[in-house]
PDB file of the backbone (N, CA, C, O) and the ligand in Angstrom, with CONECT records:
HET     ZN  A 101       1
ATOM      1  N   UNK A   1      -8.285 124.788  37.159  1.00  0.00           N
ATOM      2  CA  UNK A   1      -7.488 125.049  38.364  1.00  0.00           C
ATOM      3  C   UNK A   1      -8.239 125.959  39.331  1.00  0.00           C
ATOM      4  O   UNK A   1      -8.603 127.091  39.011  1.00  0.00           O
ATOM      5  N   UNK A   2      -8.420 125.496  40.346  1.00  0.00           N
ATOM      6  CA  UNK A   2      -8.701 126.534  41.892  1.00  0.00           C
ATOM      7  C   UNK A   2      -7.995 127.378  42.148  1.00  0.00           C
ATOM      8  O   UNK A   2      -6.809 127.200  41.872  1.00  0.00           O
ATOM      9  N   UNK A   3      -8.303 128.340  42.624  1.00  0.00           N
ATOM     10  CA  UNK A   3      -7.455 129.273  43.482  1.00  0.00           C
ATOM     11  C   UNK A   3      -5.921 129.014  44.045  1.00  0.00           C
ATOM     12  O   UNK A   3      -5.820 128.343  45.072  1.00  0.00           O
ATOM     13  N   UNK A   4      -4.613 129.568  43.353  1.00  0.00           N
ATOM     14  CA  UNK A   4      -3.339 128.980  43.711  1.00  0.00           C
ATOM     15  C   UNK A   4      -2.479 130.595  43.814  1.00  0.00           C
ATOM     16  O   UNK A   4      -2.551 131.625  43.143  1.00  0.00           O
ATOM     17  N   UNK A   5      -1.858 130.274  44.733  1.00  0.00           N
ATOM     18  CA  UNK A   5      -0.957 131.112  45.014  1.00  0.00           C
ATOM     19  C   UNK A   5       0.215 131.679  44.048  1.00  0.00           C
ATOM     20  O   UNK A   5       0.663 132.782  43.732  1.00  0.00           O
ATOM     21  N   UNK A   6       0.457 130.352  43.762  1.00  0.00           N
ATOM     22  CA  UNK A   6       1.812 130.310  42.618  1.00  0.00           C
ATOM     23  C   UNK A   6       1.050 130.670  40.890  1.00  0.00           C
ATOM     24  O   UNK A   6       0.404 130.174  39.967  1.00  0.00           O
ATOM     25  N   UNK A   7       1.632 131.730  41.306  1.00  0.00           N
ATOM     26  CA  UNK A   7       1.969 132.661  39.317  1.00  0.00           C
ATOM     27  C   UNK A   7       2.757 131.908  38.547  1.00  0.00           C
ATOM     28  O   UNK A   7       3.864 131.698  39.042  1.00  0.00           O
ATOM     29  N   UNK A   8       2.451 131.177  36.942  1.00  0.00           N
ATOM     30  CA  UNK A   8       3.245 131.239  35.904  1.00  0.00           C
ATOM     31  C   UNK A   8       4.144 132.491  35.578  1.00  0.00           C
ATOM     32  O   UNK A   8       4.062 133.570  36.165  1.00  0.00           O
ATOM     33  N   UNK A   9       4.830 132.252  34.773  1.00  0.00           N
ATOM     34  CA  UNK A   9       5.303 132.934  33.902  1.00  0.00           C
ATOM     35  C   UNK A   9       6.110 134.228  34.729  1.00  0.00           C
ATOM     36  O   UNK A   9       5.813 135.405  34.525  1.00  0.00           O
ATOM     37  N   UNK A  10       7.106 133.821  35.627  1.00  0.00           N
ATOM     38  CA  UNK A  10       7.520 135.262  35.605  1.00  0.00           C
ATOM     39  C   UNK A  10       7.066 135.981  37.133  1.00  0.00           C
ATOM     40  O   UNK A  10       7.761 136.796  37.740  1.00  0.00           O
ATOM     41  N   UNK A  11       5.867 135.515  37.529  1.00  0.00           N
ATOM     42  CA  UNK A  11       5.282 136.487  38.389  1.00  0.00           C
ATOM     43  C   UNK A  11       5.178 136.455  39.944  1.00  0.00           C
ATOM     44  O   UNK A  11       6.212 136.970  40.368  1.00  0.00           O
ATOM     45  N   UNK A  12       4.512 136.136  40.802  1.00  0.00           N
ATOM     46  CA  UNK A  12       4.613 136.038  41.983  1.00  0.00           C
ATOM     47  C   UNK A  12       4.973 134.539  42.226  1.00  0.00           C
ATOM     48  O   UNK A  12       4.194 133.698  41.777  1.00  0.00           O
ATOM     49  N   UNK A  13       6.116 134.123  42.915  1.00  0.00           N
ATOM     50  CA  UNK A  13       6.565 132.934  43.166  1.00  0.00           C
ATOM     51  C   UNK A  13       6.730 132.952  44.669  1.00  0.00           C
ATOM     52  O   UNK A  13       7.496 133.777  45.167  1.00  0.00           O
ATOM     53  N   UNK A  14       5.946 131.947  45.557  1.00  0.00           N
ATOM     54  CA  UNK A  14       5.938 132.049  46.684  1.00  0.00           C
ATOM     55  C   UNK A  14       7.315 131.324  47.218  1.00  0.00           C
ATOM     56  O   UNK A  14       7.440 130.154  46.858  1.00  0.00           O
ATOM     57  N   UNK A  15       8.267 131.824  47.958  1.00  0.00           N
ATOM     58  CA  UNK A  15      10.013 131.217  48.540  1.00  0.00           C
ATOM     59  C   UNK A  15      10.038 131.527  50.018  1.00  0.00           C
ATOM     60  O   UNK A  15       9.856 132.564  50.656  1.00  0.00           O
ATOM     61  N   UNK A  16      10.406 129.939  50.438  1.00  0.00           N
ATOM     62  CA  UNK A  16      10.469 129.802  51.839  1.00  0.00           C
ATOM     63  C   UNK A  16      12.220 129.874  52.088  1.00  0.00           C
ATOM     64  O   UNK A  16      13.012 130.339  51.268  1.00  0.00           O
ATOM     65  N   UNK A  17      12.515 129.390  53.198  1.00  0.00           N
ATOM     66  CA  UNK A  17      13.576 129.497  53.440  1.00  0.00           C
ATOM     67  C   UNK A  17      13.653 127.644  53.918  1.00  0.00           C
ATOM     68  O   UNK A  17      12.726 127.000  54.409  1.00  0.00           O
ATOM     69  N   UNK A  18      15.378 127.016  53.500  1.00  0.00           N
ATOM     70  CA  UNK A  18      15.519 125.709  53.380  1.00  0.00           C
ATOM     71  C   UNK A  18      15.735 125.550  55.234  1.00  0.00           C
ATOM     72  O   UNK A  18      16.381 126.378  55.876  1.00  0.00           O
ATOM     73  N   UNK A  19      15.346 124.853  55.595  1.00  0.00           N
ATOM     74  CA  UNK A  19      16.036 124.627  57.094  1.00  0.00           C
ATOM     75  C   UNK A  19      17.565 123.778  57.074  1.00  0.00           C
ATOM     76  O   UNK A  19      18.383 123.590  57.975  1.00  0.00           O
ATOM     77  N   UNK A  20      17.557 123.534  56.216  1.00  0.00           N
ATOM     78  CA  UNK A  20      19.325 123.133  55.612  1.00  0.00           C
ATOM     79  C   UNK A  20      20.363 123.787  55.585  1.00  0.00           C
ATOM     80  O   UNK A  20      21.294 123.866  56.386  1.00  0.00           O
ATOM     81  N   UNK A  21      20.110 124.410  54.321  1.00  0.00           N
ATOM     82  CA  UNK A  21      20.845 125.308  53.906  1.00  0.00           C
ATOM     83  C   UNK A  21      21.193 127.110  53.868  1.00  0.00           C
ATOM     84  O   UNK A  21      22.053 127.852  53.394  1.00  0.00           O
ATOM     85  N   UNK A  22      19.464 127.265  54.991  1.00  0.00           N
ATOM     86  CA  UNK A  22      18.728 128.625  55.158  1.00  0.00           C
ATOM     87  C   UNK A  22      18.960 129.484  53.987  1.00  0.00           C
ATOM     88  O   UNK A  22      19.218 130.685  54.074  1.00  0.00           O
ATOM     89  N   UNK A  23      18.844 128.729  52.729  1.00  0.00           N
ATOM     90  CA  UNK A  23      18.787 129.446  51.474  1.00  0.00           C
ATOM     91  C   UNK A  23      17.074 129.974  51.014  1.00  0.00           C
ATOM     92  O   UNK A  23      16.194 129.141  50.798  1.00  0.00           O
ATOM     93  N   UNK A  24      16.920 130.962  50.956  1.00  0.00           N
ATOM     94  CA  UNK A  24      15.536 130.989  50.076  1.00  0.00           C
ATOM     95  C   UNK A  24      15.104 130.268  48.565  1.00  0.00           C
ATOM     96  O   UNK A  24      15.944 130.470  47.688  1.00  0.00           O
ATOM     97  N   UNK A  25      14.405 129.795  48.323  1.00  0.00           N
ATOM     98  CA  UNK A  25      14.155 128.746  47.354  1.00  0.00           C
ATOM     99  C   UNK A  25      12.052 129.204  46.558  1.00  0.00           C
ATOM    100  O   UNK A  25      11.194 129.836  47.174  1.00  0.00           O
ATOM    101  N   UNK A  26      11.949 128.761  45.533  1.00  0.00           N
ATOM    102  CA  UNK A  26      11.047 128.916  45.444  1.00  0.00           C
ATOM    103  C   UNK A  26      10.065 127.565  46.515  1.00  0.00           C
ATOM    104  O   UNK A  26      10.702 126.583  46.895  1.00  0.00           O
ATOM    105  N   UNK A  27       8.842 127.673  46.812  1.00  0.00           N
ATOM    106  CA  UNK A  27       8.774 126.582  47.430  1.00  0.00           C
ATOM    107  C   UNK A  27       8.095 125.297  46.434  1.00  0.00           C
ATOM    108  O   UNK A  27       7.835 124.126  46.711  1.00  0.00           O
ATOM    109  N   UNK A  28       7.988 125.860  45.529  1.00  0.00           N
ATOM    110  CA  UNK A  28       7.439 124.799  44.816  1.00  0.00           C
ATOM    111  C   UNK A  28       8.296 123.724  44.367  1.00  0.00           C
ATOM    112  O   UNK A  28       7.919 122.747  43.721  1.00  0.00           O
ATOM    113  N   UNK A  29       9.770 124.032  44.850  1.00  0.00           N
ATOM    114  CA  UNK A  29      10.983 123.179  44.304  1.00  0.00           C
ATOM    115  C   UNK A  29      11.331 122.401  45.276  1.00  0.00           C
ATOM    116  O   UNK A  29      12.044 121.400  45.206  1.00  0.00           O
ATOM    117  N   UNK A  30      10.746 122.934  46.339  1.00  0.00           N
ATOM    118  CA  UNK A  30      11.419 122.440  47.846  1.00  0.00           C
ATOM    119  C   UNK A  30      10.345 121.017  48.437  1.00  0.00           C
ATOM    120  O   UNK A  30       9.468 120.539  47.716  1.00  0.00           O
ATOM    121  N   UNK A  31      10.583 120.610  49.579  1.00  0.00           N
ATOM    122  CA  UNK A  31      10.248 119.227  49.750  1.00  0.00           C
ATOM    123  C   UNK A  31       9.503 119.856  51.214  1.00  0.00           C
ATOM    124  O   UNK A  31      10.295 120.298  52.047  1.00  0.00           O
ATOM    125  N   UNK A  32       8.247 119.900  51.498  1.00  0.00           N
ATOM    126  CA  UNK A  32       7.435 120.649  52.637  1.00  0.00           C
ATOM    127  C   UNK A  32       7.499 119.228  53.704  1.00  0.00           C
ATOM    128  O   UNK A  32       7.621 118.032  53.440  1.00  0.00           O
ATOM    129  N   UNK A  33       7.375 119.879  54.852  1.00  0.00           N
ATOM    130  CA  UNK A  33       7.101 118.776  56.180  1.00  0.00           C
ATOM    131  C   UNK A  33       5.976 119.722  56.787  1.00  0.00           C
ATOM    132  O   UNK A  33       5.915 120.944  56.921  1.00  0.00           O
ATOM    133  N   UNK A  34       5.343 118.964  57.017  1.00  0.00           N
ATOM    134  CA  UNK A  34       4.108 119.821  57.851  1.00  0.00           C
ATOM    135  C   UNK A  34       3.716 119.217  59.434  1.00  0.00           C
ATOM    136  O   UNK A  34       3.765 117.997  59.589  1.00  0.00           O
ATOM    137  N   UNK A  35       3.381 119.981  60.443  1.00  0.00           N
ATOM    138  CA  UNK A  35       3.084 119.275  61.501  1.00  0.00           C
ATOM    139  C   UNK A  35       1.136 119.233  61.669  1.00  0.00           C
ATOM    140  O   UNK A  35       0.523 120.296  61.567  1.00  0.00           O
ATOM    141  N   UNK A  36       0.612 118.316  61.843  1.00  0.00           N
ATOM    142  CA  UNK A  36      -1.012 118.812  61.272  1.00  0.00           C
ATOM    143  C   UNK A  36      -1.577 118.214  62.708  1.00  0.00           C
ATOM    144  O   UNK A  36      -1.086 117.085  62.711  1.00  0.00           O
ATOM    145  N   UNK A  37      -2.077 118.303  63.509  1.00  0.00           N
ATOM    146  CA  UNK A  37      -2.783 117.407  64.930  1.00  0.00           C
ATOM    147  C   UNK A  37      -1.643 117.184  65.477  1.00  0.00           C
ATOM    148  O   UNK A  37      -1.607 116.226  66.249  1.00  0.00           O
ATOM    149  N   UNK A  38      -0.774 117.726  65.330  1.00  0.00           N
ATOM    150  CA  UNK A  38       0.392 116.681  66.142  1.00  0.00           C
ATOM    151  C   UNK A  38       1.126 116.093  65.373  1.00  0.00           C
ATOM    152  O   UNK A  38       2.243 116.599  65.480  1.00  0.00           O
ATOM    153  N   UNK A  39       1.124 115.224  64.583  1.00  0.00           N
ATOM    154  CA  UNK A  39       1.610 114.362  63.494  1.00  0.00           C
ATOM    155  C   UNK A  39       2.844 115.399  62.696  1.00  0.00           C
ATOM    156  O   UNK A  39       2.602 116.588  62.489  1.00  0.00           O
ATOM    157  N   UNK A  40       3.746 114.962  62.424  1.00  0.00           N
ATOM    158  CA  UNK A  40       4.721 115.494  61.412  1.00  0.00           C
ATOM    159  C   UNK A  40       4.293 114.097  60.082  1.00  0.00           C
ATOM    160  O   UNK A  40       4.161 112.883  60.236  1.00  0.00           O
ATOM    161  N   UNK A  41       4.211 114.728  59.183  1.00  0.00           N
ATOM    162  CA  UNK A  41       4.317 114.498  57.807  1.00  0.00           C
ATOM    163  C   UNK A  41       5.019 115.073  56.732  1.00  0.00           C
ATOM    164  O   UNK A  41       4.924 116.267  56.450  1.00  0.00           O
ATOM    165  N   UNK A  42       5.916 114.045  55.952  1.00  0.00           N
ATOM    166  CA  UNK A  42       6.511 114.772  54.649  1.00  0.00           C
ATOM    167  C   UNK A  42       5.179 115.150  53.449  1.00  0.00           C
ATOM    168  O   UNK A  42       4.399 114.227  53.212  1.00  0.00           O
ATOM    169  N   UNK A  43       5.088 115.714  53.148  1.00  0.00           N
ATOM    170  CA  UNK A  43       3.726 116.332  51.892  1.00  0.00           C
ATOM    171  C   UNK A  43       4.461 116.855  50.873  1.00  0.00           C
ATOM    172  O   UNK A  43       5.416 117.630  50.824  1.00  0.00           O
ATOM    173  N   UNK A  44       3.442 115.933  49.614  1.00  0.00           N
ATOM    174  CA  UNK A  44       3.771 116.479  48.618  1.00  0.00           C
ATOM    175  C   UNK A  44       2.875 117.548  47.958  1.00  0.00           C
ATOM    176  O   UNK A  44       2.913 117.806  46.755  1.00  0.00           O
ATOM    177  N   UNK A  45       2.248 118.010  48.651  1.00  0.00           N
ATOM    178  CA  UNK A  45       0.979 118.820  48.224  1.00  0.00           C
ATOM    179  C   UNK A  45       1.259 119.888  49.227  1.00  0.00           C
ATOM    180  O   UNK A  45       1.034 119.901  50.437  1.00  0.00           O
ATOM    181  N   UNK A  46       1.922 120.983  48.271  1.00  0.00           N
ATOM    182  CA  UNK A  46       2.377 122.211  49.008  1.00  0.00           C
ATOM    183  C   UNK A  46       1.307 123.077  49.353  1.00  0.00           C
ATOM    184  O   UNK A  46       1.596 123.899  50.223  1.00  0.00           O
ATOM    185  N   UNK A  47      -0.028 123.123  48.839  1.00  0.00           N
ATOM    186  CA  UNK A  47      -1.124 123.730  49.559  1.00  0.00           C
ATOM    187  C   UNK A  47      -1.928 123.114  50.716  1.00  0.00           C
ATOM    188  O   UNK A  47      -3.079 123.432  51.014  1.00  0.00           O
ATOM    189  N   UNK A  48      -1.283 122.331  51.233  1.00  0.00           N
ATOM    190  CA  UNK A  48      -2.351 121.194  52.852  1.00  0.00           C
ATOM    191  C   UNK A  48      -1.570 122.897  54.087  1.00  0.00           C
ATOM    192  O   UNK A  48      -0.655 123.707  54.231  1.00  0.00           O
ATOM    193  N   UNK A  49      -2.814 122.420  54.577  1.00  0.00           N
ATOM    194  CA  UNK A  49      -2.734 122.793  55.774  1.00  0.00           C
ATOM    195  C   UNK A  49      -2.112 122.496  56.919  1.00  0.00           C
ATOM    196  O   UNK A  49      -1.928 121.290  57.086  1.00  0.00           O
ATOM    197  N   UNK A  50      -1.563 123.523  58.129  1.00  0.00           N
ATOM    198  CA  UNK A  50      -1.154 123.374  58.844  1.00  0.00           C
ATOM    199  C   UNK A  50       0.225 123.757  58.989  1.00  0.00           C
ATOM    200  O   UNK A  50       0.635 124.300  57.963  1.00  0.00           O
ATOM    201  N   UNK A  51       1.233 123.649  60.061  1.00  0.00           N
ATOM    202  CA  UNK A  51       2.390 124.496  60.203  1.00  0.00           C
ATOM    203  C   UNK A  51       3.657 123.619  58.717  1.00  0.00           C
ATOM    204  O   UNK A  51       3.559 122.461  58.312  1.00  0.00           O
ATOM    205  N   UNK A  52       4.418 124.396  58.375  1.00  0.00           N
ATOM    206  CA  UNK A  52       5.381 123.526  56.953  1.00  0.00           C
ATOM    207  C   UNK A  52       6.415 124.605  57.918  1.00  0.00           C
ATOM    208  O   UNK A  52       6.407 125.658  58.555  1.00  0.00           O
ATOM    209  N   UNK A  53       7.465 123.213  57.387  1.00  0.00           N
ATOM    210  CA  UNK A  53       8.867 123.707  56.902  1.00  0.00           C
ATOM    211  C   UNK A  53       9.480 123.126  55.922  1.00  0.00           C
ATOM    212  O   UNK A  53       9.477 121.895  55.888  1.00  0.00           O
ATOM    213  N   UNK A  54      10.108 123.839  54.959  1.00  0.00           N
ATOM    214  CA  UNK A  54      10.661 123.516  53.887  1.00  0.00           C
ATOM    215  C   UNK A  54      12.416 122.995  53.554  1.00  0.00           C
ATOM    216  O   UNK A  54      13.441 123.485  54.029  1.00  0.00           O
ATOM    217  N   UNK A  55      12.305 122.092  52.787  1.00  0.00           N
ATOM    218  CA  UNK A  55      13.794 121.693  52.537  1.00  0.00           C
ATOM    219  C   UNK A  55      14.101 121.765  51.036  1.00  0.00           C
ATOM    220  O   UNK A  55      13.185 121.750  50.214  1.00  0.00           O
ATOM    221  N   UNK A  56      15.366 121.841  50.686  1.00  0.00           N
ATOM    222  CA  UNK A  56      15.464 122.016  49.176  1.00  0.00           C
ATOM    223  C   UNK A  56      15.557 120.462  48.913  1.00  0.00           C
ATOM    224  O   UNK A  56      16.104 119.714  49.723  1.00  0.00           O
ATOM    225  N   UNK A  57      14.957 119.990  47.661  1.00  0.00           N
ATOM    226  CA  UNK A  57      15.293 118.872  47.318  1.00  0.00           C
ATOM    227  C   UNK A  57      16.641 117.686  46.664  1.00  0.00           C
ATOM    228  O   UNK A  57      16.817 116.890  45.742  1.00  0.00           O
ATOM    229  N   UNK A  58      17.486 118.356  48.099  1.00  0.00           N
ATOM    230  CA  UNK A  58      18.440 117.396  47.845  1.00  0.00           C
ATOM    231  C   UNK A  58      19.206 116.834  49.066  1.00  0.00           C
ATOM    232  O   UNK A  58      19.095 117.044  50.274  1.00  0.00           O
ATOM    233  N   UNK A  59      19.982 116.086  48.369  1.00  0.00           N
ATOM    234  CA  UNK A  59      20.570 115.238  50.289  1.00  0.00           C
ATOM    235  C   UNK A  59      20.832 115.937  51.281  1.00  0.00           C
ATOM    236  O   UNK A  59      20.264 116.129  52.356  1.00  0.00           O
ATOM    237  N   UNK A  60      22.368 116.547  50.506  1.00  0.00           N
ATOM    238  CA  UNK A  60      23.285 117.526  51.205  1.00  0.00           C
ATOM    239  C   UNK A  60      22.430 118.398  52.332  1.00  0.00           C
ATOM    240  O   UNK A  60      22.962 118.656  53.412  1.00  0.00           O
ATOM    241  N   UNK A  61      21.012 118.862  52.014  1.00  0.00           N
ATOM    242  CA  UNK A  61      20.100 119.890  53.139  1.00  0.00           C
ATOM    243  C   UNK A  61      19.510 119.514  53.546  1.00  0.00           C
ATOM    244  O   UNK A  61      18.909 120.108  54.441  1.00  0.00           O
ATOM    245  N   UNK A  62      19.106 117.727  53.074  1.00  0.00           N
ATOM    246  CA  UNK A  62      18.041 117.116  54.479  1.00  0.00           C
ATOM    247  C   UNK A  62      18.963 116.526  55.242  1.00  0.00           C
ATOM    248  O   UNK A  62      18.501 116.028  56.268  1.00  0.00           O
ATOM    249  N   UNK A  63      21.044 116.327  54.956  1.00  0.00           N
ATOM    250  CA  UNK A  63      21.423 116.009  56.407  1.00  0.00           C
ATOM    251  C   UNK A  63      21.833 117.629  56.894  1.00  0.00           C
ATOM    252  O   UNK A  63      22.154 118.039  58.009  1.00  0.00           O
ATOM    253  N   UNK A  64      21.734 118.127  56.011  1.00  0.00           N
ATOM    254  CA  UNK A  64      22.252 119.084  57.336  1.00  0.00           C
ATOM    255  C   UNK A  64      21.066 119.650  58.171  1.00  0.00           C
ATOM    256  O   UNK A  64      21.365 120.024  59.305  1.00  0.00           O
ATOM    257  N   UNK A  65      20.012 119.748  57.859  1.00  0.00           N
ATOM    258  CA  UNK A  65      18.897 120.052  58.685  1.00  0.00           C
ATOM    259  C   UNK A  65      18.573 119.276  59.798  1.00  0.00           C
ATOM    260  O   UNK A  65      18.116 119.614  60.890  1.00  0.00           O
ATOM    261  N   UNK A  66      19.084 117.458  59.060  1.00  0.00           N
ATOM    262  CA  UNK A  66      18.836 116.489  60.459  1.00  0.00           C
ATOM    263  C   UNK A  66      19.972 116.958  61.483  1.00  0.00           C
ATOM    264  O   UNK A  66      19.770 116.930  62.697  1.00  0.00           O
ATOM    265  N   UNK A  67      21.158 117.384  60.934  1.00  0.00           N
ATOM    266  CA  UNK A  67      22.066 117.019  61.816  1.00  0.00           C
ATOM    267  C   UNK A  67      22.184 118.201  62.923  1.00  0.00           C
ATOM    268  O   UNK A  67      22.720 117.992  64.011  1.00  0.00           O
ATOM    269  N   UNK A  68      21.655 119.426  62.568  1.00  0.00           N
ATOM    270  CA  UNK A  68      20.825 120.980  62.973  1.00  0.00           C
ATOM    271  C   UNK A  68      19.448 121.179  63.498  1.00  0.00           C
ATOM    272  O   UNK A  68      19.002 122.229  63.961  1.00  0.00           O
ATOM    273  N   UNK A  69      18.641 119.698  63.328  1.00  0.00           N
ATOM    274  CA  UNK A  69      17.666 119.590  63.883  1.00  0.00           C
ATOM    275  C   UNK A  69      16.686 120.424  62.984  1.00  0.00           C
ATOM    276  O   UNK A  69      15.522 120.193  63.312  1.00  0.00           O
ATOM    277  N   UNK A  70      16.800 121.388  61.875  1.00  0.00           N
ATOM    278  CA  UNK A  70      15.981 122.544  61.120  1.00  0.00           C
ATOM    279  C   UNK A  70      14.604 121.892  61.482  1.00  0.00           C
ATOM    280  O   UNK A  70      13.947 122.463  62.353  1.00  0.00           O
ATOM    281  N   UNK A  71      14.127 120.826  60.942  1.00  0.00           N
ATOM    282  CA  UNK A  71      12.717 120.616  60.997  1.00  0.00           C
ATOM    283  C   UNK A  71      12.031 121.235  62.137  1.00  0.00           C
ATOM    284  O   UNK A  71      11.177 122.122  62.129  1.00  0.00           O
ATOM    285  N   UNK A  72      12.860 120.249  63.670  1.00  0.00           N
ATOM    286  CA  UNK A  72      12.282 120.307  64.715  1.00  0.00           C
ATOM    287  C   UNK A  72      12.538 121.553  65.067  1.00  0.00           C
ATOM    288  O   UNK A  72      11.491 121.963  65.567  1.00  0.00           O
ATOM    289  N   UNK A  73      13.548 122.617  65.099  1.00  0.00           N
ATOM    290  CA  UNK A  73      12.981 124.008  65.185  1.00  0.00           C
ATOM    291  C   UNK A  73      12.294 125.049  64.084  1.00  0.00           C
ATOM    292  O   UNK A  73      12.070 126.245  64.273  1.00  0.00           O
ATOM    293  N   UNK A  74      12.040 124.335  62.977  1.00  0.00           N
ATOM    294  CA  UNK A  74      10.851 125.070  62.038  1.00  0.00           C
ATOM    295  C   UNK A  74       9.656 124.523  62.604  1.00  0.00           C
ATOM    296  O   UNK A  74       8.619 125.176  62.714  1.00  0.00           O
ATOM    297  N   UNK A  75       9.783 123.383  62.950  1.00  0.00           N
ATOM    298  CA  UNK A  75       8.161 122.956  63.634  1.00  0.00           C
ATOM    299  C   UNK A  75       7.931 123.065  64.544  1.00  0.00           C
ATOM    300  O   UNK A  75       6.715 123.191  64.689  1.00  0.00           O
ATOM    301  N   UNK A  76       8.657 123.112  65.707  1.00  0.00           N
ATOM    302  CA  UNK A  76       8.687 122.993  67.378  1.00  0.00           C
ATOM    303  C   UNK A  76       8.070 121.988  67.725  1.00  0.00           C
ATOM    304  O   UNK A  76       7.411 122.049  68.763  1.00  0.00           O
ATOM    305  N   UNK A  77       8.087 121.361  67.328  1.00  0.00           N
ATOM    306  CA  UNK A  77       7.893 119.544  67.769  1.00  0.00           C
ATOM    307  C   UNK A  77       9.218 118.469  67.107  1.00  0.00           C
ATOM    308  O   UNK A  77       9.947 118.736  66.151  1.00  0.00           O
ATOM    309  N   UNK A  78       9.231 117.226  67.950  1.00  0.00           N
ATOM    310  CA  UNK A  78       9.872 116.871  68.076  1.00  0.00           C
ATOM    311  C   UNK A  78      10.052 116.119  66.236  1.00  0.00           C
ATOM    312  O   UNK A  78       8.970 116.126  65.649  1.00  0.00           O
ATOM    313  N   UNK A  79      10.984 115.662  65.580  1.00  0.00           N
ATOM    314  CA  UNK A  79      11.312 115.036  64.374  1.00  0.00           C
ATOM    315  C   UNK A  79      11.884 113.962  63.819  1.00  0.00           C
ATOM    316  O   UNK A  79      12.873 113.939  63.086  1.00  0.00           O
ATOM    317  N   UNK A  80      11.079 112.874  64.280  1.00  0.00           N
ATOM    318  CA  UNK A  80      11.909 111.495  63.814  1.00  0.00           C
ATOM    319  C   UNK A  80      12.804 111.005  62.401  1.00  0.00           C
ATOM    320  O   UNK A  80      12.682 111.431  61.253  1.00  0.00           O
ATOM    321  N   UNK A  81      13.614 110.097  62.858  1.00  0.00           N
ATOM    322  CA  UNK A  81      14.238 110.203  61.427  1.00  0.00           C
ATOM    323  C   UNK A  81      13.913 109.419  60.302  1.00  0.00           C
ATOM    324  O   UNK A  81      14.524 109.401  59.234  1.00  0.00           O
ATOM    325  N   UNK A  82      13.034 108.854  60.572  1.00  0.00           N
ATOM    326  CA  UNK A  82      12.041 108.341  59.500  1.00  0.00           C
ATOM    327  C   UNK A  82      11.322 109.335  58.556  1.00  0.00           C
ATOM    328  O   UNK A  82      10.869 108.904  57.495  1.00  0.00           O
ATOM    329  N   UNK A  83      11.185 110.704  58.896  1.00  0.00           N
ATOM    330  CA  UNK A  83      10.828 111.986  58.264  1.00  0.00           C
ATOM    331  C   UNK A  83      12.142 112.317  57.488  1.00  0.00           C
ATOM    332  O   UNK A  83      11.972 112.168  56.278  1.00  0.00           O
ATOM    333  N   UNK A  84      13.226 112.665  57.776  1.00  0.00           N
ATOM    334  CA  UNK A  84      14.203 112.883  56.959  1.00  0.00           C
ATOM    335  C   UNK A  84      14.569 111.534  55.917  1.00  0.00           C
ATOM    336  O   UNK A  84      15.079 111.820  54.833  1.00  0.00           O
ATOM    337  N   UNK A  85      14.325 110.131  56.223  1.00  0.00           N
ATOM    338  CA  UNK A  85      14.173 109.778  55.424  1.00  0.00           C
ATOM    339  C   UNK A  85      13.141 109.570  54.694  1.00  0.00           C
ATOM    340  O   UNK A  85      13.636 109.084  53.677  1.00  0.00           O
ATOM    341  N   UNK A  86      12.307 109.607  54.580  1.00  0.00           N
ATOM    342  CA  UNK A  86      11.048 110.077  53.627  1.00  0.00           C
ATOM    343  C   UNK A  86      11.649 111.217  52.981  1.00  0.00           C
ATOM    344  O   UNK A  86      11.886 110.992  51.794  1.00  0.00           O
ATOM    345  N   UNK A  87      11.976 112.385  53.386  1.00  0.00           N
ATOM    346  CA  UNK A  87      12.825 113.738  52.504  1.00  0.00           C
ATOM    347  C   UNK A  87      13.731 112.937  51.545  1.00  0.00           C
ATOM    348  O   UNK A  87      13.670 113.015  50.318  1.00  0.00           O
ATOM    349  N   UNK A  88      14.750 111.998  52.391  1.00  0.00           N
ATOM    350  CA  UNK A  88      15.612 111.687  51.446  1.00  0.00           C
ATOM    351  C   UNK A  88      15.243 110.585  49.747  1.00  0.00           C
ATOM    352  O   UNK A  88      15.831 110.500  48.668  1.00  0.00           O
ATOM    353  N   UNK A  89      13.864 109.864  50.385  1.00  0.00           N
ATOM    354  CA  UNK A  89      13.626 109.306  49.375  1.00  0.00           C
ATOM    355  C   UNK A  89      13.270 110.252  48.160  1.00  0.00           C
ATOM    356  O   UNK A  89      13.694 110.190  47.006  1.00  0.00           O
ATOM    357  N   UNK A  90      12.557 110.970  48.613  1.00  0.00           N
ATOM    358  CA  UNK A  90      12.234 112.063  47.860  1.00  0.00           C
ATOM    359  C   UNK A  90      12.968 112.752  46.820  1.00  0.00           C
ATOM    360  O   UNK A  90      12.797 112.924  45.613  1.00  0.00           O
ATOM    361  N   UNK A  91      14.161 113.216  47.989  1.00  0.00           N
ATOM    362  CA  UNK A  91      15.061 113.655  46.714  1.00  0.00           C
ATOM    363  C   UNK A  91      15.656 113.132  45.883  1.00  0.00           C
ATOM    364  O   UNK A  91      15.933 113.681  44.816  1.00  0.00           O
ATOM    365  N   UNK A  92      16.035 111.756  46.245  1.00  0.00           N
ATOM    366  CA  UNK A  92      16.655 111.174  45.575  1.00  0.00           C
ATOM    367  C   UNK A  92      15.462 110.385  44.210  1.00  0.00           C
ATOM    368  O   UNK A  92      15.777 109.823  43.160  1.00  0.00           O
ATOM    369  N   UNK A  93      14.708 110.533  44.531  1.00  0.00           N
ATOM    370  CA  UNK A  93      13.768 110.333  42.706  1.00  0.00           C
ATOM    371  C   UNK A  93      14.609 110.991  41.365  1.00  0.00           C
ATOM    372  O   UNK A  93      14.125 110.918  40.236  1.00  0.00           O
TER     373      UNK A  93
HETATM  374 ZN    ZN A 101      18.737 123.836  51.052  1.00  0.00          ZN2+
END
């Protein structure tokens, strides 16, 4: 393993806040959107670069974030809903 932020066992756990539910969450549980060149992308690779906002992984907070817009003001760009559904496929695995 490379260089990672996230501690086993107990120790430093990095927690964003849900744009859903504005609950703090660890983020490793949560479902990241990142804006990278411009582009919004759902990522499953919580260490990529570029601006994230986080959702908890479940329905109930990717509609309320769509329906609150959370993404598009965690990202300040605009958020199609083809991104929340990508979230939703997600959670629903
Ligand atoms: Zn949430």
């Amino acid at each position: 393993m490379k260089h990672n932020k996230i501690y086993d066992n107990g120790k430093y756990v990095p927690q964003r806040t849900c744009m859903g539910c504005r609950q703090v969450m660890p983020k490793s549980s949560m479902i990241r959107v990142t804006l990278r060149d411009g582009v919004v992308s759902v990522c499953k690779d919580s260490n990529a670069d570029g601006r994230g906002a986080y959702i908890c992984k479940n329905i109930e907070c990717i509609t309320k974030a769509q329906n609150s817009n959370g993404l598009q003001r965690g990202l300040k760009t605009k958020v199609s809903s083809e991104i929340y559904e990508e979230c939703r496929n997600i959670a629903g695995q």
